[in-house]
N, C-alpha and C positions, 0 to 999 in steps of 0.2 A: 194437264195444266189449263187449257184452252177451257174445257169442259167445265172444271170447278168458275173461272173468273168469269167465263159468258154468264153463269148462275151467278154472279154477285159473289162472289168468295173471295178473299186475298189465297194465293196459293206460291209456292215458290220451292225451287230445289233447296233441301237441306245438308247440312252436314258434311259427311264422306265426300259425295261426290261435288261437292262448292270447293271445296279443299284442293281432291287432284285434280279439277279444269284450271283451278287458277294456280296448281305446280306445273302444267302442261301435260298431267300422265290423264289415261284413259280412264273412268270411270268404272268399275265392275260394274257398277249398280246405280239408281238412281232413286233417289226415297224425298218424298214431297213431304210437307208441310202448311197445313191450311186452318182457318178459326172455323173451314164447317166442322161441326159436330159429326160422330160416329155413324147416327143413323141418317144426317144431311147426306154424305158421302153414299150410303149406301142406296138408298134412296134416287141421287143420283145416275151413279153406275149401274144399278140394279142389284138385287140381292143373288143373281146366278151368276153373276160376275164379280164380287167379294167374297171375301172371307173375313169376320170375326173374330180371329183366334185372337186379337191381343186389343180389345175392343176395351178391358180394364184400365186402359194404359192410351184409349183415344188412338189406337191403331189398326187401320183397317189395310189389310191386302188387296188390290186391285190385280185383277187378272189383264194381263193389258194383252193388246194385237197380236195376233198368233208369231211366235219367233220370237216377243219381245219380253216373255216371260211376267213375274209377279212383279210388284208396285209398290211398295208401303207409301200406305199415304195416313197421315198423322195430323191428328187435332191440335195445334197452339195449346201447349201446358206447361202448369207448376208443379210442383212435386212437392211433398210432404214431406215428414221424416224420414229416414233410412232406418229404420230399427233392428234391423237385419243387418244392418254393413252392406246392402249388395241390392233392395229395392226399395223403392219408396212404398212406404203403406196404404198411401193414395196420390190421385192427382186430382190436380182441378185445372179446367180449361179456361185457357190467357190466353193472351196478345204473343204477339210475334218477338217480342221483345226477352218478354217475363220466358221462353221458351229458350229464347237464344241464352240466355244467363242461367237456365239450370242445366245445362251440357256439361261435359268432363274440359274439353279444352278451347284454348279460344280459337285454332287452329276448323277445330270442328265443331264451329257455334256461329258459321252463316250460313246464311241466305243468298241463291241466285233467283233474280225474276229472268227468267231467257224469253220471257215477252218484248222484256224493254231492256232486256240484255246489260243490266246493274249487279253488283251485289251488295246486301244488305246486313251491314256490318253493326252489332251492339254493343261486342266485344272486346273489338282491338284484333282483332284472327288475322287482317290483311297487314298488321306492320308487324305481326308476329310471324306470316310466312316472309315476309322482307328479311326480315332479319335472321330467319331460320331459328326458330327459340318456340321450346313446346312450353308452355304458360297457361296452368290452370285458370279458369274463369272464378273472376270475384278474389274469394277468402283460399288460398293451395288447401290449409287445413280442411277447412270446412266441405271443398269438392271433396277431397282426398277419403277423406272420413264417411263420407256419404255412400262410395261405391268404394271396395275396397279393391277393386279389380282395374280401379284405375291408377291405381299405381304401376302396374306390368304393362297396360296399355302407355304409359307414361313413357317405358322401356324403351316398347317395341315401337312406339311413334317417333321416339329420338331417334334409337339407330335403324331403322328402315329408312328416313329422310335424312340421314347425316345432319342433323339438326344438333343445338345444345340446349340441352333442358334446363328453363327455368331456375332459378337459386332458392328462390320461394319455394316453388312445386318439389325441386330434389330436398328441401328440409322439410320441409311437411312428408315425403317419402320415407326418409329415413327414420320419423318419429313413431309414425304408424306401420314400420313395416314387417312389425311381430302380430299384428291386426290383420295380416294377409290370410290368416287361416278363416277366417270369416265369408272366405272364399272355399266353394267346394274343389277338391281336388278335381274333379273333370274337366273345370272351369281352368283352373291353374293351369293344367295341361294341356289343354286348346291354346291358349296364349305362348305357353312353350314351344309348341310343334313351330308357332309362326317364328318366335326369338330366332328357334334355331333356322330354319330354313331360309329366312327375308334376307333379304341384302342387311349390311351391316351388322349380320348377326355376332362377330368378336367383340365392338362395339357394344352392343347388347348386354353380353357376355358383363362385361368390365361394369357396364352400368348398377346390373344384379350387385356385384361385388362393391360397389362405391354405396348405394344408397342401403344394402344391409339387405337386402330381399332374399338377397341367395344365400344368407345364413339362415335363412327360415326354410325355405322351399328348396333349396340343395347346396346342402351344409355341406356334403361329400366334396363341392368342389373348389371351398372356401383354406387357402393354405394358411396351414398352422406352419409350418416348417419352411427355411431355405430350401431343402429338396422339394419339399409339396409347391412351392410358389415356382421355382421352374420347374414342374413336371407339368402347372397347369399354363406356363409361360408356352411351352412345347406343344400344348395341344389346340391352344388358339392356333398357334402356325399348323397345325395341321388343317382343324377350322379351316381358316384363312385357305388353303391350297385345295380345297374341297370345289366343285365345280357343281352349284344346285344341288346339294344333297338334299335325300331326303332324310325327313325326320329321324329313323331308328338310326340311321347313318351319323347322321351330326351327335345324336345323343351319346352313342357308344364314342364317337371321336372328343367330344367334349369328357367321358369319364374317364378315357385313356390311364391305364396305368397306373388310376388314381385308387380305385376301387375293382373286385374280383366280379369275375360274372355273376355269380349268386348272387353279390351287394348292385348289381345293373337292374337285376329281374327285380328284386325287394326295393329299390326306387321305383321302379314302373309299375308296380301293385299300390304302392305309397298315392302315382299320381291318378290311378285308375288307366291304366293307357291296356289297349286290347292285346288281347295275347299274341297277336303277328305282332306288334308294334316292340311286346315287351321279350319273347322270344329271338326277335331277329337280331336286335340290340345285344343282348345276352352272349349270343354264337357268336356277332363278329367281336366281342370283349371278350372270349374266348377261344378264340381261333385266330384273333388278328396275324398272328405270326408263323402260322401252318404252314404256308406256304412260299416261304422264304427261300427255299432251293428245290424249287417241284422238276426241273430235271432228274435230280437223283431219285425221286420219288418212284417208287412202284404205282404202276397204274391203276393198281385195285386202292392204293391209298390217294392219291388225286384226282381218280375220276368221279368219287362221291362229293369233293367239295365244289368240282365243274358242274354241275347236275344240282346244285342246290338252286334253291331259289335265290339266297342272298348272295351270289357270286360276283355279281357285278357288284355289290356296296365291298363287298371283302377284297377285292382288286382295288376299286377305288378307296379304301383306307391304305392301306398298302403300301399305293403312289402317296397320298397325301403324310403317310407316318413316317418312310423313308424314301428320299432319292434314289438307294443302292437299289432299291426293288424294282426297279424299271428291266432291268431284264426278264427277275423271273414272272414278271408282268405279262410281258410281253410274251413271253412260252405259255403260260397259262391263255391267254387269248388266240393263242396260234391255234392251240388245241380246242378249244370252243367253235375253233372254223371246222372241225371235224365233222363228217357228214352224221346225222344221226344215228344211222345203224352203226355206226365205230362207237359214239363218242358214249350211247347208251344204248349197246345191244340190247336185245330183251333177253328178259332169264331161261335156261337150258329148261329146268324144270321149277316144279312150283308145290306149295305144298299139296295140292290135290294126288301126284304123284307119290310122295312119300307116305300119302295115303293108300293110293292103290298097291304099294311095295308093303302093307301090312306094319308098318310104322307105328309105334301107341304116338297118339299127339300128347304134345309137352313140350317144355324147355327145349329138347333137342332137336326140334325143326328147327326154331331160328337158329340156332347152332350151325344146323346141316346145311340151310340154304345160304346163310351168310358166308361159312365157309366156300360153297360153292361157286356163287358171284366170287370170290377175289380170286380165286380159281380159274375163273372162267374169263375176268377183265386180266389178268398176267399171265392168259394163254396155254395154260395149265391143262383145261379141260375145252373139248372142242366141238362136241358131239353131245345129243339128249342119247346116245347108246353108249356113249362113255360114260358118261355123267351118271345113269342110273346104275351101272354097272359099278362105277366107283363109289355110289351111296351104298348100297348092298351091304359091302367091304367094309364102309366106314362106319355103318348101323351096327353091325356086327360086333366090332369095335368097341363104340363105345356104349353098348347095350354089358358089354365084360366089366368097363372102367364102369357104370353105374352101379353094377352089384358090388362089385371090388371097396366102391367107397360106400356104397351103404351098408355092405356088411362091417367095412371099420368104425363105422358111423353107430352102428349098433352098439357095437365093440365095446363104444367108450360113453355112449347113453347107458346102457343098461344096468348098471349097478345104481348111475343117478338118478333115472325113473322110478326104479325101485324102492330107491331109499326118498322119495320123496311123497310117494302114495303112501311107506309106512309111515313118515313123519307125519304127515296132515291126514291119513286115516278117514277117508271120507265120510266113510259110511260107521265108522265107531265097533269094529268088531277087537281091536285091542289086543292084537296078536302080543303082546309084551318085545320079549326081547325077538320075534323068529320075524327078522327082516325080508328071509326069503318066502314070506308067506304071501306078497304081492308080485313073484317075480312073475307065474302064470299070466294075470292082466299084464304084464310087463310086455311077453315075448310077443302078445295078440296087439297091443299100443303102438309099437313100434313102428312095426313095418306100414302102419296111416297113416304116421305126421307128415311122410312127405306131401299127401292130396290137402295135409290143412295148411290153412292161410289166413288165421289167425288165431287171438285166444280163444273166442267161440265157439271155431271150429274145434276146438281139444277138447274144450268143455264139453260139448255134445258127443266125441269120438270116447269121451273116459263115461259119462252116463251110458252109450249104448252099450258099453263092455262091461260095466258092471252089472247092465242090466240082464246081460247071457249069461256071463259067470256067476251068481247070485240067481236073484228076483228082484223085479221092479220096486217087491215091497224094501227089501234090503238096500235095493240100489241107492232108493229114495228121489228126492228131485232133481234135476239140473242144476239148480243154484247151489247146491254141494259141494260141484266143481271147481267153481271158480277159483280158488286159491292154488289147489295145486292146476290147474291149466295153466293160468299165470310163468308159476315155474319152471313147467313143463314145458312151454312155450318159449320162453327164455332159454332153457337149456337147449333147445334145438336152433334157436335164432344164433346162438352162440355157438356151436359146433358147425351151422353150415354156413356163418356169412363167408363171402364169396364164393358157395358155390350154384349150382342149377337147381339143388332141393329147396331153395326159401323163393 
């Protein structure tokens, strides 16, 4: 500041931080405002001590004193059109004034000089924090329409400061507030994270619902019914009893009941949010109520939800969904005091071992070791000499139940393979009526499909077998196959879903 005004410059705090010194909260940040020009500034401070990156738009980043991090310091401008809904197509550099009047509110449209220690009001911003009232600058419409993002900033500036928004600004919201998709979903969802997380976020909440934003952007939690309106009544109080959550947390407590985990994950792909963000959210709307009597529980069944990462947001839903859960609250965290080697022993054995025991890899490792761990966590198995001792036994086993069912598996393919290489006849030799003229490829087909893993793979499994049984010239090409693969493919997706062959 000192720097720009010794040079002849008007300079002065903007914005944000004018806003919370004069609510009394601490500043994150502090971002200047000055009529030098872009290259004035840099010039200034020197070119190894800025940054450019938003020099379009008359903003230059200052690298300030070591500890005190970046600066934006910003050139006095007007703004052009919004043709976008979301940036101006240009600017042009103004007065201090003409700057202060194309801001989003009047809240965050002054000026402090901490020279002469004034602020510099154009707006109205200081009898609008009086008053607690967020109040678009100028024309609601015309802000509103300009950036369409300032409508949700609108939201979250009401209920973060317990503030009442404007009458103006909430009817110009609700006009424009099918216009919010002119906003990218990344954007939307960045503003979300904060609704949900900020103080006042139920508030918030209500807001979305009163100005029409939350039939655009999350319909899911907009009540059509007496049930749907107290199920969403139920889950502000949960909201509400929440203690800082974070994001996945508030979200999944905000969808509460309303909607199935699959419809948690397909909003969170909607808003673009990361797959920890949109996973976690997912689990605890699917799990919320797992742990409802974890005494009775087997220890191989609760110590995988102890060991999760989301364990702490699924307790804390928990407390906030029900009061009754304070016990088995309370037992689930006793047990988290458990020393580590209790609470997650490490595994007996590992697949490298059912390796060296001569094991074909496949499906029934994870079988053998899963079973193992719950074996091993309810005390079951105690020993790496019991334990491999007891896979031996169980390979054994179920290497019988695998021929057993693949031989019924044959059983009840075989006549349908058969009769579908004659129906679609790849290769055109026209056996007429003698069906069992393809059972040969038949009996050689079979016993492959369990290695394939998809149509393709059939496709190139019935070309190579025609091409032994026959000749390549007979066989013909691989695009031959495609139809009965298809079939062929279907017929087996259909005879083994649920079991370890698909």
């Amino acid at each position: 500041m000192r720097k720009l005004r010794a040079a002849g410059f008007e300079a002065y705090w903007a914005g944000g931080c004018v806003r919370d010194q004069l609510l009394g909260r601490t500043p994150k940040d502090y971002d200047v405002a000055t009529n030098a020009l872009p290259e004035q500034i840099r010039n200034l401070f020197g070119h190894r001590r800025t940054l450019a990156l938003g020099a379009a738009f008359g903003v230059i980043t200052v690298k300030g004193p070591k500890g005190t991090g970046m600066i934006e310091v910003a050139t006095f401008r007007k703004d052009d059109v919004y043709s976008d809904g979301r940036h101006p197509d240009r600017v042009t550099f103004s007065s201090a004034e003409e700057d202060a009047r194309r801001r989003d509110f009047t809240i965050n449209g002054l000026f402090y000089d901490p020279l002469e220690a004034r602020v510099i009001d154009f707006v109205g911003g200081q009898e609008d924090l009086e008053k607690r009232r967020i109040r678009a600058i100028g024309d609601p419409r015309e802000r509103i329409a300009e950036d369409k993002l300032r409508m949700l900033r609108a939201v979250r500036f009401t209920a973060a400061f317990d503030f009442t928004l404007d009458s103006g600004t909430s009817a110009a919201i609700r006009e424009l507030a099918p216009e919010i998709h002119a906003v990218s979903p990344e954007r939307i969802a960045m503003e979300m994270r904060r609704i949900l997380t900020e103080p006042g976020h139920i508030r918030a909440v209500e807001l979305l619902l009163e100005t029409g934003l939350a039939a655009e952007i999350l319909p899911e939690i907009v009540p059509q019914t007496p049930d749907e309106q107290k199920r969403f009544e139920i889950n502000c109080g949960i909201l509400h009893r929440m203690q800082n959550p974070g994001f996945p947390l508030a979200f999944a407590a905000l969808l509460h009941g309303l909607v199935p985990a699959e419809q948690v994950k397909a909003i969170g792909r909607r808003w673009r949010l990361s797959n920890e963000e949109i996973e976690r959210s997912a689990w605890l709307a699917a799990h919320h109520a797992a742990l409802c009597d974890p005494a009775n529980m087997k220890w191989s069944q609760l110590q995988p939800y102890l060991i999760s990462d989301g364990v702490a947001d699924l307790l804390a839903l928990m407390e906030a969904t029900s009061p009754e859960s304070a016990t088995a609250v309370a037992y689930c965290r006793e047990k988290l005091r458990l020393p580590p080697n209790q609470l997650n022993p490490p595994p007996l054995i590992t697949g490298d071992d059912l390796l060296q025991l001569g094991i074909p890899q496949g499906p029934i490792y994870r079988e053998l070791l899963e079973d193992i761990r719950r074996k091993q966590l309810d005390q079951i198995l105690h020993s790496r000499k019991e334990t491999l001792h007891y896979v031996k036994k169980e390979s054994r086993h179920k290497e019988r139940m695998r021929h057993q069912e693949l031989k019924h598996l044959y059983g009840s393919l075989y006549d349908q393979v058969a009769a579908v290489l004659f129906t679609s006849d790849p290769i055109g030799i026209n056996f007429e009526h003698n069906t069992d003229e393809y059972e040969p490829e038949t009996s050689t087909i079979l016993p492959q499909l369990p290695d394939c893993r998809s149509e393709e793979d059939v496709q190139r499994l019935l070309h190579r077998e025609f091409v032994k049984w026959f000749d390549e010239e007979i066989a013909g090409p691989p695009e031959i196959y495609v139809q009965p693969a298809k079939l062929i493919w279907d017929l087996w997706r259909k005879e083994t879903k649920g079991t370890e062959f698909l």
